[in-house]
C-alpha positions as CSV (number, residue, x, y, z in Angstrom):
1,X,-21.7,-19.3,-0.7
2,X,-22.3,-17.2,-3.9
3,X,-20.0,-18.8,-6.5
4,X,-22.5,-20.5,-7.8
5,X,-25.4,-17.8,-7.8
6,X,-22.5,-15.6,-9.9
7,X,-21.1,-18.7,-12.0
8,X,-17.6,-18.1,-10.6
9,X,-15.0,-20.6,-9.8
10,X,-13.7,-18.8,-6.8
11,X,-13.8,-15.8,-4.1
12,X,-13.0,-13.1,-6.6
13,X,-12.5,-10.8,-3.9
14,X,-10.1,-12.9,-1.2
15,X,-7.4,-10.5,0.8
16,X,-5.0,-13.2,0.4
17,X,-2.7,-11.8,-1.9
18,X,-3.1,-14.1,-5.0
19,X,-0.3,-13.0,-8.0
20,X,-3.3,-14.4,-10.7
21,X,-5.6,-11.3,-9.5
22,X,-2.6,-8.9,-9.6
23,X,-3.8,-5.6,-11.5
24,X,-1.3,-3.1,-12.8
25,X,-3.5,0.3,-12.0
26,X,-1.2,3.0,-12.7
27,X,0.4,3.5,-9.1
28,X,1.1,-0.7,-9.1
29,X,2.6,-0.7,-12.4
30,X,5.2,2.2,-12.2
31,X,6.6,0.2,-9.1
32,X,6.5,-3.2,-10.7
33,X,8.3,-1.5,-13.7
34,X,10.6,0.1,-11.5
35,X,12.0,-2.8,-9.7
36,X,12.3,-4.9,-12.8
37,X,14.5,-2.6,-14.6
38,X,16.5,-1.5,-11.8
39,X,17.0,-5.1,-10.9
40,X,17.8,-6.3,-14.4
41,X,20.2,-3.5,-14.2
42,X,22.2,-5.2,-11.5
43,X,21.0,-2.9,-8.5
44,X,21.8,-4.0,-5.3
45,X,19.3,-2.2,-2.5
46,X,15.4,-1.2,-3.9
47,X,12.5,0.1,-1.4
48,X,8.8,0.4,-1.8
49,X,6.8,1.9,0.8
50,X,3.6,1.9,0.8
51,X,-0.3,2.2,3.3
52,X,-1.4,-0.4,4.7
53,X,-3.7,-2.0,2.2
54,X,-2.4,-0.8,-0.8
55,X,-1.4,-4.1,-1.9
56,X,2.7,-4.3,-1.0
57,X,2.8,-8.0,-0.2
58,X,0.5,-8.8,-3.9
59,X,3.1,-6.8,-5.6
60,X,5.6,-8.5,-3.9
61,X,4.5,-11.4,-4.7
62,X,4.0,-10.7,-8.5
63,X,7.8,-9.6,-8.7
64,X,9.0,-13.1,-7.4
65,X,6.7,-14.6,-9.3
66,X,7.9,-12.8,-12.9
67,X,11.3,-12.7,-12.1
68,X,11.1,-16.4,-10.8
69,X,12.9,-17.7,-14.3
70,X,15.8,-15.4,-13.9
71,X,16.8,-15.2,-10.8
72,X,17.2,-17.3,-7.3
73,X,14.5,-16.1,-4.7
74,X,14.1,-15.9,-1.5
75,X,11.2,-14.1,0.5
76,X,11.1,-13.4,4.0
77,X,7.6,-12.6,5.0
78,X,8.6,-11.5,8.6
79,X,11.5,-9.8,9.4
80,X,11.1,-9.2,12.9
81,X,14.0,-11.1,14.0
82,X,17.9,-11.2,15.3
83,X,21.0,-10.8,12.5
84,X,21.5,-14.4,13.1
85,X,18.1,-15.7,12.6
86,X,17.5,-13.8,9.7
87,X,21.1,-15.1,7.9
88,X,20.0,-18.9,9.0
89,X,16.3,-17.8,7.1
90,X,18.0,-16.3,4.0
91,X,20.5,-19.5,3.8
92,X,17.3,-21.6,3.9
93,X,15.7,-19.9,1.5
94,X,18.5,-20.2,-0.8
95,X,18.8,-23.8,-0.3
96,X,21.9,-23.1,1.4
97,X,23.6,-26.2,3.5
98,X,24.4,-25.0,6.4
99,X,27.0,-26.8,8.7
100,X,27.6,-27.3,12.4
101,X,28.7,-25.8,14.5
102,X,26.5,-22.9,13.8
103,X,28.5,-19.6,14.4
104,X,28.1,-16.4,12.9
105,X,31.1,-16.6,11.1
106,X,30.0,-20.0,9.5
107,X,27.0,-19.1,8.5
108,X,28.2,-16.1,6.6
109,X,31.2,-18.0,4.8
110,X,28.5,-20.7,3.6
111,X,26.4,-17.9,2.4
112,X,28.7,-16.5,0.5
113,X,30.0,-20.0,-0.8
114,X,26.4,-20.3,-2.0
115,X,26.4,-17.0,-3.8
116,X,29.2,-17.0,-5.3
117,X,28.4,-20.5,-7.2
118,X,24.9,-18.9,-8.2
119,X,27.3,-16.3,-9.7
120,X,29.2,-18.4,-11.5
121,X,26.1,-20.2,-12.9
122,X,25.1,-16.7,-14.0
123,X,22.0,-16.9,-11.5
124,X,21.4,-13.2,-9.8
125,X,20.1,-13.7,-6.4
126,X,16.9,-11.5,-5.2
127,X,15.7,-11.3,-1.4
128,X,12.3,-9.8,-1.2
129,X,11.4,-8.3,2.5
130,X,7.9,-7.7,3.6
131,X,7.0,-5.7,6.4
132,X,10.4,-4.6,6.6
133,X,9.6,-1.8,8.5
134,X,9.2,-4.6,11.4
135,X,12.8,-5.0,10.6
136,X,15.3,-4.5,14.0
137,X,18.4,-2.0,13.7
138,X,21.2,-4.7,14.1
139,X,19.3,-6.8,11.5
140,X,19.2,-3.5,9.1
141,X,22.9,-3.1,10.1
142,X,23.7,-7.3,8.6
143,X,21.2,-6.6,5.5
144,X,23.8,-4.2,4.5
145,X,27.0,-5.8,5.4
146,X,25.4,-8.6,3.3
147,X,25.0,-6.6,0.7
148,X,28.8,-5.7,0.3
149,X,29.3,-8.8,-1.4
150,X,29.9,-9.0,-4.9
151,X,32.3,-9.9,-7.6
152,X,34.3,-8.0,-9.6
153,X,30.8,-7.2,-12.2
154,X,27.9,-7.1,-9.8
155,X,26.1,-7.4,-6.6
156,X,25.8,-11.8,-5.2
157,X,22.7,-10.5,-3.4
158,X,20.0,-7.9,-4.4
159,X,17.3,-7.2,-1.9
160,X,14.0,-5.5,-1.9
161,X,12.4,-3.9,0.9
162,X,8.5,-3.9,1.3
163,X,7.5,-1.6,4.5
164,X,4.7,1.1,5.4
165,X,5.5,4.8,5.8
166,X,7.6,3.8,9.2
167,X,10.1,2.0,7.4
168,X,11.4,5.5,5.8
169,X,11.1,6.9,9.2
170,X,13.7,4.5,10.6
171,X,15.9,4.6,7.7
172,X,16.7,8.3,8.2
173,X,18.4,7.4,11.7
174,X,21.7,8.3,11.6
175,X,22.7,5.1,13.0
176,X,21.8,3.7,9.3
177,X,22.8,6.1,7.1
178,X,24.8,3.8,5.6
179,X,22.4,1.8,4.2
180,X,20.1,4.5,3.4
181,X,22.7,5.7,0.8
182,X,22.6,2.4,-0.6
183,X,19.1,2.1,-1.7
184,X,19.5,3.8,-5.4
185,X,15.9,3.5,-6.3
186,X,12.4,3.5,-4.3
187,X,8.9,3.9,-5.4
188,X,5.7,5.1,-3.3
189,X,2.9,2.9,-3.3
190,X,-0.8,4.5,-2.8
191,X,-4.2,3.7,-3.2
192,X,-5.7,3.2,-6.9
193,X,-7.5,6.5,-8.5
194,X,-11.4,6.7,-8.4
195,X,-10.9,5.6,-12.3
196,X,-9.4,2.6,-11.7
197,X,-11.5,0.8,-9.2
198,X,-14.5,-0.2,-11.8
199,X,-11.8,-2.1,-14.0
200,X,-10.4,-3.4,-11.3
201,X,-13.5,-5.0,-9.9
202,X,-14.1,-6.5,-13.5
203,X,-10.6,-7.6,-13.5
204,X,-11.1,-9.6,-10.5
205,X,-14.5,-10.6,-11.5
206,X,-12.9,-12.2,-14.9
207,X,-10.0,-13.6,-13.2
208,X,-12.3,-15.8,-10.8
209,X,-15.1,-16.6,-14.1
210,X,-16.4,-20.3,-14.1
211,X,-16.1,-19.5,-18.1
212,X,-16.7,-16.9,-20.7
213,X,-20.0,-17.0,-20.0
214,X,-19.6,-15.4,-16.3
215,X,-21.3,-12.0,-16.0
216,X,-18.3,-9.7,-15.1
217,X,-20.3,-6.4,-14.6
218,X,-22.6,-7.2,-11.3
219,X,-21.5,-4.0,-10.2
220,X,-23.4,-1.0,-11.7
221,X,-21.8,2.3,-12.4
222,X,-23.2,4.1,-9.6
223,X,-22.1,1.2,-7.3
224,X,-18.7,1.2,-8.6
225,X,-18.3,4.8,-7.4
226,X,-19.5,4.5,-4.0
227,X,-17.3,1.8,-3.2
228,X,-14.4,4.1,-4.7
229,X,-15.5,6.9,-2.4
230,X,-16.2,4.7,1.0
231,X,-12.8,2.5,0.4
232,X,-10.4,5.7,-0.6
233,X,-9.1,3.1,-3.6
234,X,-7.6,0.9,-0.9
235,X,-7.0,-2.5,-2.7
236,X,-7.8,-4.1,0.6
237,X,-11.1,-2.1,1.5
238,X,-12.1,-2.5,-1.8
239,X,-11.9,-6.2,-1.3
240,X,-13.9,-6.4,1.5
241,X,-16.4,-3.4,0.6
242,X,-17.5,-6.0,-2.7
243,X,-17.1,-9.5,-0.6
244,X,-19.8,-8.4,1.8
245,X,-21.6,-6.5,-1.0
246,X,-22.1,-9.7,-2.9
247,X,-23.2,-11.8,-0.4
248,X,-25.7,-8.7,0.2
249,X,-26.6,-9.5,-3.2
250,X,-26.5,-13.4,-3.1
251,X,-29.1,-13.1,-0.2
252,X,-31.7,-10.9,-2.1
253,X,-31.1,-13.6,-4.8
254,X,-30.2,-10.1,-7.0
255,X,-28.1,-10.0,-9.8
256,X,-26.3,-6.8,-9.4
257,X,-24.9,-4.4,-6.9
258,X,-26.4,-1.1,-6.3
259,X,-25.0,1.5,-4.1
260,X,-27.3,0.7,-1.4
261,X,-25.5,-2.6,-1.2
262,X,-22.2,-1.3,-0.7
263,X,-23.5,1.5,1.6
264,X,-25.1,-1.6,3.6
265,X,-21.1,-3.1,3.6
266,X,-19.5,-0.1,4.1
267,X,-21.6,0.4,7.5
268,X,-20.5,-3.2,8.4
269,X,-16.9,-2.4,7.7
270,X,-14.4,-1.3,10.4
271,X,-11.9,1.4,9.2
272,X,-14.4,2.6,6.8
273,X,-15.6,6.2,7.1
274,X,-19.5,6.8,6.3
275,X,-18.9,10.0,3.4
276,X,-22.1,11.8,2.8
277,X,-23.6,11.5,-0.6
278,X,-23.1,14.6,-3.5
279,X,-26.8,15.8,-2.4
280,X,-25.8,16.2,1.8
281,X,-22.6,17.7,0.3
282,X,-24.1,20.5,-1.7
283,X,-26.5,21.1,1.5
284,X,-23.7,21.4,3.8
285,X,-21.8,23.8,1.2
286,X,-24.9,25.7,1.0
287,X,-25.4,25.8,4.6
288,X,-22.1,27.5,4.8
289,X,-22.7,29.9,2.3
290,X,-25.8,31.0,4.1
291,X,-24.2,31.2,7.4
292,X,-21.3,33.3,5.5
293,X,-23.5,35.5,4.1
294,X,-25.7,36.2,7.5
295,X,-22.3,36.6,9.2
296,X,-21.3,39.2,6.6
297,X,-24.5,41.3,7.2
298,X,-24.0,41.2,11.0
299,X,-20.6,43.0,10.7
300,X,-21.5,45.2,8.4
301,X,-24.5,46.4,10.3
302,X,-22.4,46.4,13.6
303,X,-19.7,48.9,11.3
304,X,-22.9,51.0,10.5
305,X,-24.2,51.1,13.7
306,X,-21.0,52.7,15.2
307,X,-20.4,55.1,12.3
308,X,-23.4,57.0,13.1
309,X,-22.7,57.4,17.2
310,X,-21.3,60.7,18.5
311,X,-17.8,60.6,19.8
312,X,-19.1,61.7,23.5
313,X,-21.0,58.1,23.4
314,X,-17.2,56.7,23.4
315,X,-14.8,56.6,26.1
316,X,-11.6,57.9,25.5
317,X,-8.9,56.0,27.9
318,X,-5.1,58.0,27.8
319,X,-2.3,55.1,28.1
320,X,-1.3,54.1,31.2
321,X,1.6,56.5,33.0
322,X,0.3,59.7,31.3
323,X,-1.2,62.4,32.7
């Protein structure tokens, strides 16, 4: 495609979420710092919720993979599952033997077995949970039973939650309260401010570089800003908004990205709303202004119109059951 055209070594701007182009922008970072103190600290149940897009499974992803030389991991991607399944999942990712006949009770006791020795071996246990607002009740209901085990000092299992804005819906059911009161900290993950988005394209730019030679600024300032404003700072829009804008490039056999380019992209981009420019912004303000204003003289010569009328050209009406 264009890697060649841009000297890069791969797609700089892939949705797959990739830990090597993480970038810590400010809402990214306080949540990555968040969950490694608290889970340093020993806590047992963490949330982030976050909009779709924002980059929840990337950070997710970046947490296992910094934490990877300190604790035992396990990451369930897709949640959307019975209690059961998701205790024979967990005990596979842990590397858990798991013996016939495979009962409820079994599974649990070899879980537990398991944790406890990573315990002993001084190795804290994390479970990450993506789209755990995909997550059924029961299977909420055996996340937290699970998490009642622990040793005399700390918590065998800590587990992280990873969900869009429905997950908090669901934990405020009454019928989980439980477990709500067990999550001591959570963290909001949005899109990335206007500011951030040129540094992050450069960021990516660098991180996919054939060498230092690579040109890491094909996107000019201007550029840069209309892709802030059509993609809202969405990681994943953003993503898109610069894949298509480069091949834009590639095609003209260009060298940079203007904002026509990413105009061009954003028009071929589902989810993306078309925002007018500043210019067709200032009209429309304008235009209101004007329309204000000729409203204003209307009333006002409607009020001066009746002030000069004779009371005899009004009809006085007494209320209704007088005489």
């Amino acid at each position: 495609m264009y890697l060649r055209h841009f000297s890069l070594r791969e797609l700089p701007f892939s949705i797959t979420p990739d830990p090597a182009f993480f970038y810590p922008h400010e809402g990214a970072q306080a949540a990555l710092n968040t969950l490694l103190i608290a889970l340093r600290s020993g806590e047992g149940f963490l949330k982030i919720v976050g909009e779709v897009g924002c980059g929840k499974t990337l950070l997710c992803r970046q947490l296992l993979s910094t934490l990877q030389d300190e604790f035992v991991t396990a990451y369930i991607p897709n949640p959307d599952m019975g209690p059961d399944d998701l205790l024979m999942a967990l005990a596979r990712e842990l590397d858990i033997e798991l013996v016939a006949p495979l009962s409820r009770h079994q599974v649990l006791s070899s879980l537990q077995e398991g944790l406890l020795r990573h315990a002993e071996a001084g190795r804290p246990v994390l479970v990450c949970i993506d789209e755990a607002q995909a997550t059924r009740m029961a299977t909420l209901e055996s996340l937290r039973l699970l998490s009642n085990l622990e040793t005399e000092k700390r918590k065998l299992l800590q587990i992280v939650l990873f969900g869009q804005p429905e997950l908090d819906e669901i934990l405020a059911r009454p019928q989980i309260r439980q477990l709500l009161q067990r999550i001591t900290f959570s963290e909001y993950l949005g899109p990335m401010a206007a500011r951030s988005v040129p540094a992050y394209l450069q960021h990516r730019l660098a991180t996919a570089a054939l060498d230092e030679l690579t040109d890491v600024k094909l996107f000019d300032a201007a550029a840069a800003r209309a892709l802030s404003r059509y993609s809202g700072g969405v990681p994943r829009l953003v993503n898109v908004l610069a894949h298509k804008s480069l091949m834009l490039v590639y095609g003209e056999n260009g060298r940079r990205v203007k904002v026509r380019h990413v105009r061009m992209a954003a028009a071929d981009t589902p989810g993306v709303q078309m925002q007018p420019s500043w210019w067709q912004r200032l009209r429309a303000g304008w235009a209101r202004q004007d329309a204000g204003k000729a409203l204003a003289r209307d009333t006002s010569r409607d009020t001066a119109w009746q002030d000069t009328q004779p009371l005899h050209d009004f009809e006085v009406r007494q209320p209704e059951g007088r005489l």
